[in-house]
N, C-alpha and C positions, 0 to 999 in steps of 0.2 A: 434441512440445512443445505444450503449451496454450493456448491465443490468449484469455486474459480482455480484456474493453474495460473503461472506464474504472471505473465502478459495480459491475461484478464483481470487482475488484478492490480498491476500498474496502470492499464487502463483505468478502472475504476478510482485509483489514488489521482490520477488525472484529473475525471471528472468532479470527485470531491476538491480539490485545490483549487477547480474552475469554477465553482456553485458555493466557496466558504462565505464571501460577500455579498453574496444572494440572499442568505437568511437573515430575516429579522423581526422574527418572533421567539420567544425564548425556549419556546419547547421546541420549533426548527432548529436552533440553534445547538442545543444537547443533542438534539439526532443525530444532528451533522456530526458533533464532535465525537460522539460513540461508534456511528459508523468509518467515520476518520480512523480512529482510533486500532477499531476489529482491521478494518484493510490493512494497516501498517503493522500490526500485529502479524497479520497469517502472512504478508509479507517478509518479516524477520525470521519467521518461523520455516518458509519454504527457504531464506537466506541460511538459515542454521546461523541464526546472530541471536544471540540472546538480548532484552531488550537492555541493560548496563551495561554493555561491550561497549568498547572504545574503537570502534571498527570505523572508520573512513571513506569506505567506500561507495561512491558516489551511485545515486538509483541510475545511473546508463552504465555504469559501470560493472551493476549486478545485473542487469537488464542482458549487457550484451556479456558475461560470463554463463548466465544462464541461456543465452541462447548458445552458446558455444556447449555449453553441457548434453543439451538438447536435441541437439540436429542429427539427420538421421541420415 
């Protein structure tokens, strides 16, 4: 298993949003969306959101509260 922390992770939801238009063959296509999927996952999950929260707040907006949590 691969351990990203929070910013390698928005990175990589980066790079998935960049590459969705890219696939197009069917089984690229379910990869994409299952690994889509896992990132946005361990992403809510490092947010402490559960995925049916009504939660609003925007990904720079967790982006930069977690860098505020973080900083040393």
């Amino acid at each position: 298993m691969i351990d990203f922390d929070y910013l390698e992770l928005m990175q990589l939801k980066l790079c998935m949003d960049m590459t969705k238009d890219k696939m197009f063959m069917g089984g690229d296509m379910r990869r994409h969306a299952s690994i889509t999927e896992k990132v946005e996952t361990s992403l809510r999950m490092l947010d402490g959101v559960s995925e049916n929260s009504e939660d609003e707040e925007s990904p720079f907006d967790r982006l930069m509260r977690w860098k505020k949590e973080n900083q040393k």
